[in-house]
DSSP file (Angstrom, degrees, kcal/mol; ACC not computed):
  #  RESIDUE AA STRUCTURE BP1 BP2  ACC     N-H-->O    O-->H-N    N-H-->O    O-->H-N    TCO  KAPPA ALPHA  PHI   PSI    X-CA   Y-CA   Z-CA
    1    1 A X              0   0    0      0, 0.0     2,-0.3     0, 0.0    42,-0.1   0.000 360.0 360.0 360.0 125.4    8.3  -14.3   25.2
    2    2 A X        -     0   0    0     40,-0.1     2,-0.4    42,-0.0    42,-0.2  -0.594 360.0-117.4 -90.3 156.2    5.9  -14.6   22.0
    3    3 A X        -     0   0    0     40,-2.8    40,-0.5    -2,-0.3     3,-0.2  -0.849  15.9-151.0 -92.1 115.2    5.3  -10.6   20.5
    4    4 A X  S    S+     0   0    0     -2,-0.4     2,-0.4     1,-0.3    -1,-0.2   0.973  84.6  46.2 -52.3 -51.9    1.3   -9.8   20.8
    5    5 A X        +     0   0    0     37,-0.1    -1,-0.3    36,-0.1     2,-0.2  -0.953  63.1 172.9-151.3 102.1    2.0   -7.5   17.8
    6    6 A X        +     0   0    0     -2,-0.4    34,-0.3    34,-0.3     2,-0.2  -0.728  16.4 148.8 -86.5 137.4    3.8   -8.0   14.6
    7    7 A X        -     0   0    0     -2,-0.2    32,-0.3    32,-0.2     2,-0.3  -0.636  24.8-170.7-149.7 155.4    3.8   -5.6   11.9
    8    8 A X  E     -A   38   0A   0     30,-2.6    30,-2.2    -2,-0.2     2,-0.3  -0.815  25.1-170.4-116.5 152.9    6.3   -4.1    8.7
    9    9 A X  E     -A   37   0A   0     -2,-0.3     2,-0.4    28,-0.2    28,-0.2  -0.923  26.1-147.3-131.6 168.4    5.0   -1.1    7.0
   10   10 A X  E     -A   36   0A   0     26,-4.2    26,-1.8    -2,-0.3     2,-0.4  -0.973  31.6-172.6-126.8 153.0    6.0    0.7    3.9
   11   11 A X  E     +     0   0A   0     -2,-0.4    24,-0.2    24,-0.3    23,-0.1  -0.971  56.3   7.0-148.7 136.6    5.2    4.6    4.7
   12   12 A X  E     +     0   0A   0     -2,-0.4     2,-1.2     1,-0.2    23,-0.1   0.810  68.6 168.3  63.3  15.0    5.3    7.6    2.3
   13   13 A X  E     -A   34   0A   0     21,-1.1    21,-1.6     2,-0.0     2,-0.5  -0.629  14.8-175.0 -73.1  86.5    6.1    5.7   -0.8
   14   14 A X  E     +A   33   0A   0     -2,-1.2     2,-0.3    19,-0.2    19,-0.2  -0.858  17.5 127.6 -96.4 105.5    5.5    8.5   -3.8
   15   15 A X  E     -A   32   0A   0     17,-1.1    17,-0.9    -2,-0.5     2,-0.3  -0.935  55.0 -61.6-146.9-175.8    5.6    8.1   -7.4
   16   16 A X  E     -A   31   0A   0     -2,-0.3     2,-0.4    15,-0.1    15,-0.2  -0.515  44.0-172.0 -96.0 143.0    3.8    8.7  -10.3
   17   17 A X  E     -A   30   0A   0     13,-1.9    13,-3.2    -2,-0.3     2,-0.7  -0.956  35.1-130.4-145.6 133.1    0.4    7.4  -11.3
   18   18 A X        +     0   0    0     -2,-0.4    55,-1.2    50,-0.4     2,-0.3  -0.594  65.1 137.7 -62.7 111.1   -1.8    7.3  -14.0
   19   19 A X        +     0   0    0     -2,-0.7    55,-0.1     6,-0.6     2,-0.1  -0.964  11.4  68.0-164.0 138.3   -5.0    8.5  -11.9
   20   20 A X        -     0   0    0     -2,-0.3    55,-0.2    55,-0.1    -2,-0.0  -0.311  53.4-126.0 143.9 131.9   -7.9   10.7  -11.7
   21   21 A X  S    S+     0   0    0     53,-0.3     2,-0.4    -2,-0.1    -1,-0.1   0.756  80.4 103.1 -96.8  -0.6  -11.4   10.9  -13.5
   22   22 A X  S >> S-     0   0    0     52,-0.1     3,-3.5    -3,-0.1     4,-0.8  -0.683  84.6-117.5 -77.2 138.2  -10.8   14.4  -14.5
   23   23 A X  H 3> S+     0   0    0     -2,-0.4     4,-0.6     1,-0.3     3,-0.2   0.718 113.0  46.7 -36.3 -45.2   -9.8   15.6  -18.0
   24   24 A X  H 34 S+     0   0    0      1,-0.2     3,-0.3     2,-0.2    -1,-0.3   0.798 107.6  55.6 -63.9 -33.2   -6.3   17.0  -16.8
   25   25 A X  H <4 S+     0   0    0     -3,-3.5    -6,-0.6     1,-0.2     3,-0.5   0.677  99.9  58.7 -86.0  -1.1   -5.5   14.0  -14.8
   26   26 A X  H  < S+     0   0    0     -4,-0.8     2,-0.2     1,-0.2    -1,-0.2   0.836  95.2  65.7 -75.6 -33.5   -5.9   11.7  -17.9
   27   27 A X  S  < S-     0   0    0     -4,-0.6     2,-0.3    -3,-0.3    -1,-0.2   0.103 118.3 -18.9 -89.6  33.7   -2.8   13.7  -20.3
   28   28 A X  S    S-     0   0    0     -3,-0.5    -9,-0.5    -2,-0.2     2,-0.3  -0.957  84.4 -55.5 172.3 179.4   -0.2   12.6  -17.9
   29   29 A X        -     0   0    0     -2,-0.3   -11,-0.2   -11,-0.2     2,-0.2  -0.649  36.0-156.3 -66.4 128.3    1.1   11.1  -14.2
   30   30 A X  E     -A   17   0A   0    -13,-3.2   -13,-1.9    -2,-0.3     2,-0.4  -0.657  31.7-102.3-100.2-175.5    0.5   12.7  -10.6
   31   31 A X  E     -A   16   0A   0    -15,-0.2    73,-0.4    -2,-0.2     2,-0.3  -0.756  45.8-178.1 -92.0 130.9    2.5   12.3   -7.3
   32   32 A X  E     -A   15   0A   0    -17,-0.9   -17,-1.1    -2,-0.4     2,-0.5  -0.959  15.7-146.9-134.8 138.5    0.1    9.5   -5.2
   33   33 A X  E     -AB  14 101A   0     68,-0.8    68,-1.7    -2,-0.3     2,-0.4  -0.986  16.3-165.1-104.6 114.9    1.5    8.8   -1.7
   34   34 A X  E     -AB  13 100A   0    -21,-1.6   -21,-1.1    -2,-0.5     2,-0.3  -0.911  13.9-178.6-116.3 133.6    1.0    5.5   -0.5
   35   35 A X  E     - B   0  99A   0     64,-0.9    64,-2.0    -2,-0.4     2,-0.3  -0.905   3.0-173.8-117.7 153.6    1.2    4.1    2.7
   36   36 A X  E     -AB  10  98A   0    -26,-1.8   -26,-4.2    -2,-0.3     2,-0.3  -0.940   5.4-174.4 173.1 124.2    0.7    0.1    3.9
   37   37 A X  E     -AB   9  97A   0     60,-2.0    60,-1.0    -2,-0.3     2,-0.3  -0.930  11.4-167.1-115.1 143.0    0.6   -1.4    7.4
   38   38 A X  E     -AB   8  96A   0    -30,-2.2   -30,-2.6    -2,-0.3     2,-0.3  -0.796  14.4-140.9-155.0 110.8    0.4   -5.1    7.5
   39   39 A X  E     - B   0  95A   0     56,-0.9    55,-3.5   -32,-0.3    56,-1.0  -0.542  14.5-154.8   1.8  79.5   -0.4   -6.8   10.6
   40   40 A X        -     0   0    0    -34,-0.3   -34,-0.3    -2,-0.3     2,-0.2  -0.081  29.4-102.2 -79.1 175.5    1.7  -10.3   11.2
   41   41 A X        -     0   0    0     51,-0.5     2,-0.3   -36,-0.1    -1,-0.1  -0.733  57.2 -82.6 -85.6 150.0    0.2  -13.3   13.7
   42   42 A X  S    S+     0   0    0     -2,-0.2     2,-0.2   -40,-0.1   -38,-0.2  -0.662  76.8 133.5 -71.9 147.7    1.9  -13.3   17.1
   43   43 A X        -     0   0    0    -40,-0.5   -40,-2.8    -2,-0.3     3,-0.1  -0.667  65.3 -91.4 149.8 165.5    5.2  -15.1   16.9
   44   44 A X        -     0   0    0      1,-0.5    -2,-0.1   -42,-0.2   -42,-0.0   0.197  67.5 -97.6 -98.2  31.6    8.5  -14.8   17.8
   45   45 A X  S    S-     0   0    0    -42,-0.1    -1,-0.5     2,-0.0   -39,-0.0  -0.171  75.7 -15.1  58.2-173.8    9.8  -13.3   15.0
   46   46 A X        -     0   0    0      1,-0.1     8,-0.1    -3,-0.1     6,-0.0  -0.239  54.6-128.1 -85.7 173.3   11.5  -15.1   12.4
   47   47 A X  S    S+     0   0    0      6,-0.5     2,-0.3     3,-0.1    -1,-0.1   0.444  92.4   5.0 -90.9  -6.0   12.6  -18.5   12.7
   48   48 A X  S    S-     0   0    0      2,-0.2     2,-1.6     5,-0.1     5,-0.2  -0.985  83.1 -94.9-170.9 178.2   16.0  -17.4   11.5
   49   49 A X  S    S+     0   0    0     -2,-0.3     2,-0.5     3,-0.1     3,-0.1  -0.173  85.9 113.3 -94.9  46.6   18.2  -14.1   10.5
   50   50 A X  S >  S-     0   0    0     -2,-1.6     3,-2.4     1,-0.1     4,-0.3  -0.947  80.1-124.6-123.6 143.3   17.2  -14.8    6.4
   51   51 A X  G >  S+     0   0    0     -2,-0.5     3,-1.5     1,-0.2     5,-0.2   0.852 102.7  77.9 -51.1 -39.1   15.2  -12.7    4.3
   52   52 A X  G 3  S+     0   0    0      1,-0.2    -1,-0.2     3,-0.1     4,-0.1   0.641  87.3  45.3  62.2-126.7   13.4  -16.0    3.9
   53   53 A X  G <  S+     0   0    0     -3,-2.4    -6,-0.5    -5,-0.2    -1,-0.2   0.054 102.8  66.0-109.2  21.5   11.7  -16.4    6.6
   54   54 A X  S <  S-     0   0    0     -3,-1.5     2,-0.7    -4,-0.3    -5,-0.0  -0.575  92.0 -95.1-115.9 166.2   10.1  -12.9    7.0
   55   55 A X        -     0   0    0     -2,-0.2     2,-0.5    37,-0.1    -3,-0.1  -0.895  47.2-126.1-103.9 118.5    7.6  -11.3    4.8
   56   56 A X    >   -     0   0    0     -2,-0.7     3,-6.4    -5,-0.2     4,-0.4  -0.360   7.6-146.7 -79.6 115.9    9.8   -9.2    2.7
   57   57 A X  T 3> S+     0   0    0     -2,-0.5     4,-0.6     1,-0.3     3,-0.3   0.747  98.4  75.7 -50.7 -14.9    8.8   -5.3    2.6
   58   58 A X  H 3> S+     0   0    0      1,-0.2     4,-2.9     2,-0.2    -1,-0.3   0.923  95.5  46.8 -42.3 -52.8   10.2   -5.8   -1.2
   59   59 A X  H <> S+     0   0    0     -3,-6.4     4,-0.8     1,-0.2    -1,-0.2   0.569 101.5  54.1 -71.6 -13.1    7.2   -7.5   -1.9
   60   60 A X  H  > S+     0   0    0     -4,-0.4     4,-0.8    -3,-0.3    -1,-0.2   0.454 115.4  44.7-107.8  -5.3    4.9   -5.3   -0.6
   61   61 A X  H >X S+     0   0    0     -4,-0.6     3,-1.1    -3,-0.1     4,-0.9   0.821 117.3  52.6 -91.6 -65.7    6.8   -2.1   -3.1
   62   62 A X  H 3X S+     0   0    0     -4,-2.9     4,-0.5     1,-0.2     5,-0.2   0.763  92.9  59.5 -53.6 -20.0    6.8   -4.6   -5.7
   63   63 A X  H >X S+     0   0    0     -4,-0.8     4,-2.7     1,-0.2     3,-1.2   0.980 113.9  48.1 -49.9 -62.3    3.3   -5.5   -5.6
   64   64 A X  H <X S+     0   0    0     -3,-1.1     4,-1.3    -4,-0.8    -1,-0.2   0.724  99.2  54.2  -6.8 -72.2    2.9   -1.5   -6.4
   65   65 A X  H 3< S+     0   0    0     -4,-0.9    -1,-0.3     2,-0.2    -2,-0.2   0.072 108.6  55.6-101.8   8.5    4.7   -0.7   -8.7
   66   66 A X  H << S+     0   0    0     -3,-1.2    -1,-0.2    -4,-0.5    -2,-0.2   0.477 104.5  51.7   4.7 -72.7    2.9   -3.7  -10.6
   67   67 A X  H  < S+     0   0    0     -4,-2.7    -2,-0.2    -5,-0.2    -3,-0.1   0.882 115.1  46.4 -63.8 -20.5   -0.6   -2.5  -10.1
   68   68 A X  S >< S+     0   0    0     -4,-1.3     3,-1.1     2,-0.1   -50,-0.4   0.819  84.4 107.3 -93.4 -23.9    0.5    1.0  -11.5
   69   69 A X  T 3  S-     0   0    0      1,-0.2    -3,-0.1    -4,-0.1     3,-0.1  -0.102  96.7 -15.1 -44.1 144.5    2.4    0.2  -14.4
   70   70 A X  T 3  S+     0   0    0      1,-0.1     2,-0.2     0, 0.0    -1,-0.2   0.477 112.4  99.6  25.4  26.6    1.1    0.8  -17.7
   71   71 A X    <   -     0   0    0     -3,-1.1     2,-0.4    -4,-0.1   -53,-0.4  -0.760  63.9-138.9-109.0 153.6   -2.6    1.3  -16.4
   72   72 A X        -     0   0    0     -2,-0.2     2,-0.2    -3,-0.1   -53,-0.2  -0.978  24.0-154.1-129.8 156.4   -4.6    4.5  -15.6
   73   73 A X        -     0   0    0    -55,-1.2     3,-0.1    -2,-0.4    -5,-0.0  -0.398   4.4-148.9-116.2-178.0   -6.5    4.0  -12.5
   74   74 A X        +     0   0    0     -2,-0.2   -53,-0.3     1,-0.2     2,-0.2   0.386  68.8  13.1  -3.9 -72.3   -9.7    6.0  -11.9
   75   75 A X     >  -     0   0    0    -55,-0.2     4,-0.7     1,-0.1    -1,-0.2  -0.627  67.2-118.9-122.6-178.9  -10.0    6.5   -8.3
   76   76 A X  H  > S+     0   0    0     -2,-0.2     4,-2.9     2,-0.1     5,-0.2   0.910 111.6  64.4 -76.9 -51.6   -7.9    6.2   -5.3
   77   77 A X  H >> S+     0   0    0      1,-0.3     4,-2.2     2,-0.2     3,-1.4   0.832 100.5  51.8 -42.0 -69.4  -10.3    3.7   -3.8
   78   78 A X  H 3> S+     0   0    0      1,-0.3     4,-2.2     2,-0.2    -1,-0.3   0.864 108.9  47.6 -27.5 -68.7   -9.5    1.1   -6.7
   79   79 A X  H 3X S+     0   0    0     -4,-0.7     4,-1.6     1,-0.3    -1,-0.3   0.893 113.9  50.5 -55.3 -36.3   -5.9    1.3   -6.3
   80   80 A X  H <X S+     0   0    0     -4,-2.9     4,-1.2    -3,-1.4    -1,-0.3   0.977 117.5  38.0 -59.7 -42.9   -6.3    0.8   -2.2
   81   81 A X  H >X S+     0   0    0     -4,-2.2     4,-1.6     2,-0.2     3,-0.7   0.922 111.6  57.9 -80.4 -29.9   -8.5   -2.1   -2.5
   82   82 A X  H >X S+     0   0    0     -4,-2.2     3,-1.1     1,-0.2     4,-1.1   0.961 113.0  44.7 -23.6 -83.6   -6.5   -3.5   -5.5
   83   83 A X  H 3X S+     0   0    0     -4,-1.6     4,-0.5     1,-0.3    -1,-0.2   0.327 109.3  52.7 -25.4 -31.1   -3.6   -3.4   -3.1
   84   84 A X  H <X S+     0   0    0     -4,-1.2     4,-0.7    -3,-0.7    -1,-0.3   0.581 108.1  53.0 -40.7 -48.5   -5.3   -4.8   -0.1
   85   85 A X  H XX S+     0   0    0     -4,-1.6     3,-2.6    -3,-1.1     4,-0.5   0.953 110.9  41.1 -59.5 -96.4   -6.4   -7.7   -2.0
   86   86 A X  H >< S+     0   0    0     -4,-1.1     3,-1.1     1,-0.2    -2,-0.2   0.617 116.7  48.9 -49.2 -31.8   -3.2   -8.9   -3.5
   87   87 A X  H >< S+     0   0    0     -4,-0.5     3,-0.5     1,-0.3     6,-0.3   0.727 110.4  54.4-106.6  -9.9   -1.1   -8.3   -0.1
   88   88 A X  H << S+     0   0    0     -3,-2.6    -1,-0.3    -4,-0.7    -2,-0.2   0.563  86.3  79.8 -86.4   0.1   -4.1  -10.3    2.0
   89   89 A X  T << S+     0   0    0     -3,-1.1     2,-0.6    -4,-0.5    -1,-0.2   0.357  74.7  81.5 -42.0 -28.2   -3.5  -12.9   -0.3
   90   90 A X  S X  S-     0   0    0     -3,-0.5     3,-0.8     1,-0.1   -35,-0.0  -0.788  77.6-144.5 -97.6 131.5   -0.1  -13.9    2.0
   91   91 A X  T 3  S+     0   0    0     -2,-0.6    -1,-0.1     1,-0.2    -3,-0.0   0.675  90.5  74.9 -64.9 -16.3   -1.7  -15.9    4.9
   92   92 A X  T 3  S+     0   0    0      2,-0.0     2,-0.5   -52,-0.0   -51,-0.5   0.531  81.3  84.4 -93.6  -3.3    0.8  -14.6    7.5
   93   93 A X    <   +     0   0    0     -3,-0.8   -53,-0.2    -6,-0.3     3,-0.1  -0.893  46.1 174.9-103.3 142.3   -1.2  -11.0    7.6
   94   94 A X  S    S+     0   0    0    -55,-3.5    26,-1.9    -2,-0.5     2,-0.3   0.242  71.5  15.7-105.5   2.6   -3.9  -10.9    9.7
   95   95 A X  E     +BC  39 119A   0    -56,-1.0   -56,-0.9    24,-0.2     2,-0.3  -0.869  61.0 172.1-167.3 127.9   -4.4   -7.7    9.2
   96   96 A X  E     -B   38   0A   0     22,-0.9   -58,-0.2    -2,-0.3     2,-0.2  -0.821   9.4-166.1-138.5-177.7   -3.4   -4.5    6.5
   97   97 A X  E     -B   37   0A   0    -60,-1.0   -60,-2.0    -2,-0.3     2,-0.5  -0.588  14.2-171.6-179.5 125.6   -4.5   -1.0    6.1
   98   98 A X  E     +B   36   0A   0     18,-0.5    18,-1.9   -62,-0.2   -62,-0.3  -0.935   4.8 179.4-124.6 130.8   -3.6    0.8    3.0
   99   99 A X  E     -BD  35 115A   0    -64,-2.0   -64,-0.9    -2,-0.5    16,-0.2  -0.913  13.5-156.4-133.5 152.5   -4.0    4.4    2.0
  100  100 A X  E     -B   34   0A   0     14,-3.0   -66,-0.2    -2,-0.3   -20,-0.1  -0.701   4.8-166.9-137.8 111.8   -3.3    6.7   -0.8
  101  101 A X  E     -B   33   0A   0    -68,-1.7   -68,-0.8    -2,-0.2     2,-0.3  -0.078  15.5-158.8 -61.6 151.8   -2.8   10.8   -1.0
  102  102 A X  B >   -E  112   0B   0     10,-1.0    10,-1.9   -70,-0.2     3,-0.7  -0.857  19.6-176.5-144.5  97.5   -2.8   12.7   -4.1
  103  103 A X  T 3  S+     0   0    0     -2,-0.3     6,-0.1     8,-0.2   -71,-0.1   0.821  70.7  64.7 -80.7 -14.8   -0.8   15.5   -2.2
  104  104 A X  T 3  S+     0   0    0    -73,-0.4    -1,-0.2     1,-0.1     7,-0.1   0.470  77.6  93.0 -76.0   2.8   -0.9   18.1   -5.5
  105  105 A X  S <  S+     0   0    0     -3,-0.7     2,-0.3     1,-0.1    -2,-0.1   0.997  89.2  25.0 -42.7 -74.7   -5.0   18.6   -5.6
  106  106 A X        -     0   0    0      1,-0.1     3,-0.3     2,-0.0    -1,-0.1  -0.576  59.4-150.1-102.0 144.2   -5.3   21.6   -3.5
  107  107 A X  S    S+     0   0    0     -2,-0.3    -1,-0.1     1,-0.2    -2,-0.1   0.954  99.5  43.5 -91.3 -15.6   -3.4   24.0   -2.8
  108  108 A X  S    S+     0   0    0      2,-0.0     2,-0.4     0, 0.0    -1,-0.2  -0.034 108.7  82.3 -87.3   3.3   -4.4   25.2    0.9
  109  109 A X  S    S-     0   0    0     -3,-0.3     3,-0.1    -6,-0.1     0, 0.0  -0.988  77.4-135.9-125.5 144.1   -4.6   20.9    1.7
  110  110 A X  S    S-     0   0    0     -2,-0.4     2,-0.2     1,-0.3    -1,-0.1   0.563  78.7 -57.0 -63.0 -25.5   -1.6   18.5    2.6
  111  111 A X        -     0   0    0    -10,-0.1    -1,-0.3    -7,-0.1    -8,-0.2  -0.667  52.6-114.3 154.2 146.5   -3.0   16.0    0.2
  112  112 A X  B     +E  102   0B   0    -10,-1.9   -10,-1.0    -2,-0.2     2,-0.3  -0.440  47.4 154.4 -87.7-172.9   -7.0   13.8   -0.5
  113  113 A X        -     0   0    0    -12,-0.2     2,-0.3    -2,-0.1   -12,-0.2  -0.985  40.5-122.6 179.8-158.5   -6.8   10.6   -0.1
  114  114 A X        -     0   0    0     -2,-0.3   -14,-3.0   -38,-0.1     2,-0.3  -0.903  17.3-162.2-172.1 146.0   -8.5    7.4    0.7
  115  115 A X  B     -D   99   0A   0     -2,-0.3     2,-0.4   -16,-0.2   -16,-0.2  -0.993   7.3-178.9-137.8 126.5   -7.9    4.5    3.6
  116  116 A X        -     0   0    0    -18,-1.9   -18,-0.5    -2,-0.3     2,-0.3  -0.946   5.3-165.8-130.5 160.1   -9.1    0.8    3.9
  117  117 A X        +     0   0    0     -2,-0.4     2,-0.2   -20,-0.2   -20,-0.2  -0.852   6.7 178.3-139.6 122.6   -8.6   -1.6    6.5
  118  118 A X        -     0   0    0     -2,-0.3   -22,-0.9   -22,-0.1     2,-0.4  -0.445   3.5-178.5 -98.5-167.9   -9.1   -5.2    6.6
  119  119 A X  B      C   95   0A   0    -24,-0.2   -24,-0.2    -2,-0.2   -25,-0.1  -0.896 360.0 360.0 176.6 136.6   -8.6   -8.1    9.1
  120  120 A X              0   0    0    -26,-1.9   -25,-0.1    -2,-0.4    -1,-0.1   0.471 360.0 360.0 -94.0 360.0   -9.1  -11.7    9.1
């Protein structure tokens, strides 16, 4: 039986980031939540039990924590589509959708945020 539908996520992935076009968000870090689904081709899973020969959810933290180092970002948007780009870059996803929260903004809201999706 081949699987219609592959995909690894990383979900709820919080740390701090230089972000914001307002004066306050420039003198320091906020909490950004980020979340990433990525979409494999149908398959049978991987061709053997090694890290391998899967696409390792490692990469998809490191990838992160790379675009936010030692940068200050502007907007949310940037960092999604930044992030979207590099992880559509791997030929095996056919598909991602990437979001980010800035869950301290309001205080009567769960968090703003911003969502992209692509697909090959």
């Amino acid at each position: 039986m081949t699987a219609s539908r592959r995909t690894i996520f990383l979900k709820d992935f919080v740390l701090p980031v230089r972000m914001g076009i307002h004066a306050h968000e420039r003198n320091g870090p906020q909490r950004v939540a980020i979340n990433v689904t990525l979409e494999l081709g149908p398959g049978d899973g991987p061709a053997s039990d090694r890290i391998a020969d899967v696409l390792n959810y490692d990469v998809v933290r490191e990838t992160i924590l790379e675009l936010v180092a030692d940068r200050h970002i502007n907007l949310q948007e940037t960092l999604c589509h930044e992030i979207l780009e590099r992880l559509m870059a791997d030929a095996r996803v056919k598909a991602a959708t990437v979001s980010t929260m800035k869950p301290d903004v309001y205080p009567d809201c769960g968090g703003v945020g911003y969502e992209v999706t692509a697909r090959r």
